[in-house]
Backbone atoms as SQL, in Angstrom:
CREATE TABLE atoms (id INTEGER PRIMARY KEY, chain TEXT, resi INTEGER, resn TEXT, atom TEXT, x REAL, y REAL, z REAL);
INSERT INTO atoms VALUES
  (1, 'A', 1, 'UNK', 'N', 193.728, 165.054, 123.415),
  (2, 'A', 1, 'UNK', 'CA', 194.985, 165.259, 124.092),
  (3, 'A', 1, 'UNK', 'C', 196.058, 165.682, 123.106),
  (4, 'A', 2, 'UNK', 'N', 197.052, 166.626, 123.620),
  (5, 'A', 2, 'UNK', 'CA', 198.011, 167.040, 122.949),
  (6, 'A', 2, 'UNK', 'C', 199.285, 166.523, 123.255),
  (7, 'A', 3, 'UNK', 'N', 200.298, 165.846, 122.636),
  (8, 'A', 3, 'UNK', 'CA', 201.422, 165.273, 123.396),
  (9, 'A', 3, 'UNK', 'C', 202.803, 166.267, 122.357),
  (10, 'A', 4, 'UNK', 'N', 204.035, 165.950, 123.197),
  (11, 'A', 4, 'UNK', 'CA', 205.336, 166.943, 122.383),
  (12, 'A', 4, 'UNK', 'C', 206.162, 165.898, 123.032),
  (13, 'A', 5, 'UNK', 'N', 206.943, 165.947, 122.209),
  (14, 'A', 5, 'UNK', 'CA', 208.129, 164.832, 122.571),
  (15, 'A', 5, 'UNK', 'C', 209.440, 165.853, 122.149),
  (16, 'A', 6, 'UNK', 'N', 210.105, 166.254, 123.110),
  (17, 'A', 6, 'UNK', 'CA', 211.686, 167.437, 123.299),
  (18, 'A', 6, 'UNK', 'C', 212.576, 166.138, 122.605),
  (19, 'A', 7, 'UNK', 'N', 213.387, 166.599, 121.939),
  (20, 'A', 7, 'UNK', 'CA', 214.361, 165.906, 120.991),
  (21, 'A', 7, 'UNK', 'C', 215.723, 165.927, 121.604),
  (22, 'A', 8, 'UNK', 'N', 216.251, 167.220, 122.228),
  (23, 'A', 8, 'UNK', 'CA', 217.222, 167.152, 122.809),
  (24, 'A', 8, 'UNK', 'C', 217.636, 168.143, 124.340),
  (25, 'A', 9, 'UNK', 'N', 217.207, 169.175, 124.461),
  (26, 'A', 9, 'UNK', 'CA', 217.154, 170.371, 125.527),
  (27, 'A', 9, 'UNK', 'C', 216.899, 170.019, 126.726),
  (28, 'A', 10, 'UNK', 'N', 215.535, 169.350, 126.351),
  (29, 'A', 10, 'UNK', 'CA', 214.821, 169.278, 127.596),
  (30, 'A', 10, 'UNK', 'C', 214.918, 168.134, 128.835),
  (31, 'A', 11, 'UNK', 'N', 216.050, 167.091, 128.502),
  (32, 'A', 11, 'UNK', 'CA', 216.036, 165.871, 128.662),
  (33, 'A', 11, 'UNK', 'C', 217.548, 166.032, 129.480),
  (34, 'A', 12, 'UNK', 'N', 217.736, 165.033, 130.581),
  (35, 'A', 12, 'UNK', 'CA', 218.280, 164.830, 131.786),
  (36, 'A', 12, 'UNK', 'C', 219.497, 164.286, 131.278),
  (37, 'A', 13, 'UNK', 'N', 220.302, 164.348, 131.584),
  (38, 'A', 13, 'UNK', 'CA', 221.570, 163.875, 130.297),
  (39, 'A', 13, 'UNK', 'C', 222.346, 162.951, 131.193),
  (40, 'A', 14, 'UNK', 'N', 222.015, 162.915, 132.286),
  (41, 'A', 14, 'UNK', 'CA', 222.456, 161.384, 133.421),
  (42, 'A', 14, 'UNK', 'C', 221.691, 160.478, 133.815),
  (43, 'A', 15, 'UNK', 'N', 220.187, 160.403, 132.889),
  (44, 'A', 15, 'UNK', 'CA', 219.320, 159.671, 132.919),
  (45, 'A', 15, 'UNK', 'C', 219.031, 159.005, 131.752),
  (46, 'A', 16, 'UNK', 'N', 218.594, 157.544, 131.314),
  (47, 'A', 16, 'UNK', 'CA', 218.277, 156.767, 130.521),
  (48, 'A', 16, 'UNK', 'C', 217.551, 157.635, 129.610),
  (49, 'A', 17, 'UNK', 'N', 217.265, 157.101, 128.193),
  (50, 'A', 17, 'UNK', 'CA', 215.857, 157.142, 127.632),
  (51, 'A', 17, 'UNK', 'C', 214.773, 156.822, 128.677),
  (52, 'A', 18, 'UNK', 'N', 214.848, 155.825, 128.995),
  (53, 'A', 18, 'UNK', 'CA', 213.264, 154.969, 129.360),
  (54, 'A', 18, 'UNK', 'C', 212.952, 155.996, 130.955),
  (55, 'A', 19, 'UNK', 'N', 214.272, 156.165, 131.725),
  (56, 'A', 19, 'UNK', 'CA', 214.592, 156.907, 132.921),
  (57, 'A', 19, 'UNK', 'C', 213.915, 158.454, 132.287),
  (58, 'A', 20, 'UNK', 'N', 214.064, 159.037, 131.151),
  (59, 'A', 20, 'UNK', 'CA', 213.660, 160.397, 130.890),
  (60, 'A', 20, 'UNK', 'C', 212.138, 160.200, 130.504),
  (61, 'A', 21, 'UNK', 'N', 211.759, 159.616, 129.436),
  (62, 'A', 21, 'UNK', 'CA', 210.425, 159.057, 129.263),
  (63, 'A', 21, 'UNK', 'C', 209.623, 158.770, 130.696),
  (64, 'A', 22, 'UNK', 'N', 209.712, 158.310, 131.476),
  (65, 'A', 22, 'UNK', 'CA', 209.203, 158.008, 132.725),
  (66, 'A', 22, 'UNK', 'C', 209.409, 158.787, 133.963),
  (67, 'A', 23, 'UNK', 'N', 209.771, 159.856, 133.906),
  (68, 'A', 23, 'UNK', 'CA', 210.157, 160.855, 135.047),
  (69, 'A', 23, 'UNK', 'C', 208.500, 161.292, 134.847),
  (70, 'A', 24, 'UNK', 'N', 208.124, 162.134, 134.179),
  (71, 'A', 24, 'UNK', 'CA', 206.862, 162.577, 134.848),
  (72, 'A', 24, 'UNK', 'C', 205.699, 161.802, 135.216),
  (73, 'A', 25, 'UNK', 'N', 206.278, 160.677, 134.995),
  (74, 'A', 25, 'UNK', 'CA', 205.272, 159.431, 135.383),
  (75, 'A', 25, 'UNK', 'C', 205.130, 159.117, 136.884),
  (76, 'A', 26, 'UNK', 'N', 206.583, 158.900, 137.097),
  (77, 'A', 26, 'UNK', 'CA', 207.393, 158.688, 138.433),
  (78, 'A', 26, 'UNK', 'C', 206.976, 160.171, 139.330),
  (79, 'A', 27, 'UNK', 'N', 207.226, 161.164, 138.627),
  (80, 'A', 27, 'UNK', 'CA', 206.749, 162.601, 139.777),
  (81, 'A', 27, 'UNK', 'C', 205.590, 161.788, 140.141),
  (82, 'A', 28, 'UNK', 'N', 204.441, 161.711, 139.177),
  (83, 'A', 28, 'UNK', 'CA', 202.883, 161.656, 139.590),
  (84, 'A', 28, 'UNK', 'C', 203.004, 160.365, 140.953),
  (85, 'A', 29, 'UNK', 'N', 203.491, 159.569, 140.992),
  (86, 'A', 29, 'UNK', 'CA', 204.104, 158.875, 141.813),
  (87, 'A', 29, 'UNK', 'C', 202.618, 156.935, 141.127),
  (88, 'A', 30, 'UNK', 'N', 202.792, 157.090, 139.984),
  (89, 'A', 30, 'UNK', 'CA', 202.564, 155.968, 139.140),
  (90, 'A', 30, 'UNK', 'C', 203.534, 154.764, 139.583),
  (91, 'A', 31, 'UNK', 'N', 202.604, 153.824, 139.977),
  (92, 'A', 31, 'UNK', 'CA', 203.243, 152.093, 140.175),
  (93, 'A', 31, 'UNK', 'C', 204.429, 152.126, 138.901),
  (94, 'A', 32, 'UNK', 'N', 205.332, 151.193, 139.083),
  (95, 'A', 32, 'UNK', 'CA', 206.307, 150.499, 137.993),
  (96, 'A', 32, 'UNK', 'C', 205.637, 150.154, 137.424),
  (97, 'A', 33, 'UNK', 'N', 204.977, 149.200, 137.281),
  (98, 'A', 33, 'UNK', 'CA', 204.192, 148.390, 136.187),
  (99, 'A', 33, 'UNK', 'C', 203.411, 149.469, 135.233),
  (100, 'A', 34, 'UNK', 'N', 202.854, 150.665, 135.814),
  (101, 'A', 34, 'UNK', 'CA', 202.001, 151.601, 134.674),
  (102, 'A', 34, 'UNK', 'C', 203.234, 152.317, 134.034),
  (103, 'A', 35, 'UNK', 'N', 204.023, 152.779, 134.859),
  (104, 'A', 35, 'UNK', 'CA', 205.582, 153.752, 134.122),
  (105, 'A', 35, 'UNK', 'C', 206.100, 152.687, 133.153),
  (106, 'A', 36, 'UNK', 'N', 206.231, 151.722, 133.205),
  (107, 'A', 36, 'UNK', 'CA', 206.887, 150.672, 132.195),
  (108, 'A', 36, 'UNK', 'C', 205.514, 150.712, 131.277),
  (109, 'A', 37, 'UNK', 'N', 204.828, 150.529, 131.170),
  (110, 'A', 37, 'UNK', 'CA', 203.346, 149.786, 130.320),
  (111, 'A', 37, 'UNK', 'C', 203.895, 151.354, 129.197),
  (112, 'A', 38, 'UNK', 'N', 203.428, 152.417, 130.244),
  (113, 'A', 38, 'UNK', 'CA', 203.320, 153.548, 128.964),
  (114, 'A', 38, 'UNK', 'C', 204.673, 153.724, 128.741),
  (115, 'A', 39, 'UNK', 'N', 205.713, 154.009, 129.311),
  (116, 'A', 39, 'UNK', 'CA', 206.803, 154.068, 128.480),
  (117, 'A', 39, 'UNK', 'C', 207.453, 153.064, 127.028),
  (118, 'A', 40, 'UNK', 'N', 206.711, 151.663, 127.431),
  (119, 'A', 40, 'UNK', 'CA', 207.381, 151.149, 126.152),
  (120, 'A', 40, 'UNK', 'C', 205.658, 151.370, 124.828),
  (121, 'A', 41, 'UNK', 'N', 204.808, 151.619, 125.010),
  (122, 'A', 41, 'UNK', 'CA', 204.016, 151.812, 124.385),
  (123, 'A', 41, 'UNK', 'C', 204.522, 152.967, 124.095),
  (124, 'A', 42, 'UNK', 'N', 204.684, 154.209, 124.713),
  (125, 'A', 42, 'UNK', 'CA', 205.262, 155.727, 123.554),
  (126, 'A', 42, 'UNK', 'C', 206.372, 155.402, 122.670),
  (127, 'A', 43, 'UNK', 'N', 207.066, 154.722, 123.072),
  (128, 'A', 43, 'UNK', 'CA', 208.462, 154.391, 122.675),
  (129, 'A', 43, 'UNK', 'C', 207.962, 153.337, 121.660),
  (130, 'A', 44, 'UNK', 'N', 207.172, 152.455, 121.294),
  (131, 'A', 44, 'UNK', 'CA', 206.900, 151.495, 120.398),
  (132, 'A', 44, 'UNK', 'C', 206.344, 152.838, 118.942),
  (133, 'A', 45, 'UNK', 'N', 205.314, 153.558, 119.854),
  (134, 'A', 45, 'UNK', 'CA', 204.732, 154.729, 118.545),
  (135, 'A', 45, 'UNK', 'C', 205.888, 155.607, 118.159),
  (136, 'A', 46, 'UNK', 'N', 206.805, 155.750, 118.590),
  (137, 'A', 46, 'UNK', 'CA', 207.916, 157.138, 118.366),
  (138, 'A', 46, 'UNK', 'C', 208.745, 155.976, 117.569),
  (139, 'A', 47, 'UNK', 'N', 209.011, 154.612, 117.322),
  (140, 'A', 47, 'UNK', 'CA', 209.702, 153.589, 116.722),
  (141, 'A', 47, 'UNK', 'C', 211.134, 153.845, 117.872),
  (142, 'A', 48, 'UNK', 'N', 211.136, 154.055, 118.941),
  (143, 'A', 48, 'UNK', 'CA', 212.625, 154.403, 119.475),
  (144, 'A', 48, 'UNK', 'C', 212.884, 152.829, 120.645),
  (145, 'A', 49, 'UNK', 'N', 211.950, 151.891, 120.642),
  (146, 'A', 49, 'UNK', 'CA', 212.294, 150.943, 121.368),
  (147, 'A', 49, 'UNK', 'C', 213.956, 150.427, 121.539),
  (148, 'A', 50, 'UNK', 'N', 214.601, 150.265, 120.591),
  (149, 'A', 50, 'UNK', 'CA', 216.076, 149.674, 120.692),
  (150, 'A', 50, 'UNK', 'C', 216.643, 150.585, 121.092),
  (151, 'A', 51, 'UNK', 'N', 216.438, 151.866, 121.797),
  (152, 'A', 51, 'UNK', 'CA', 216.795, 152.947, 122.840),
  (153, 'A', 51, 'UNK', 'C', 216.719, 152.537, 124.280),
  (154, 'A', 52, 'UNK', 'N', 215.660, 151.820, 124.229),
  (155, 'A', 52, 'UNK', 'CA', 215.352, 151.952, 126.022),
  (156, 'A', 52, 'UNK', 'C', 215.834, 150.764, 126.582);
């Protein structure tokens, strides 16, 4: 798997971190509990937790 993480452009600017991180989660229409699980797990590998 290939992953890209947009730094600034691509990202919703009236939406959270954790709210931008989890939008294409939320399209796929993913339970809360899996959108939270992987969002703070990317966010633990990217070190950006005290963001979300």
């Amino acid at each position: 798997d290939i992953a890209m993480v947009f730094q600034n452009y691509a990202l919703y600017p009236h939406m959270t971190v954790y709210e931008n991180m989890g939008f294409s989660l939320k399209l796929k229409k993913l339970d809360k509990a899996t959108i939270d699980k992987k969002v703070r797990e990317a966010a633990e590998i990217l070190h950006i937790t005290q963001y979300l």
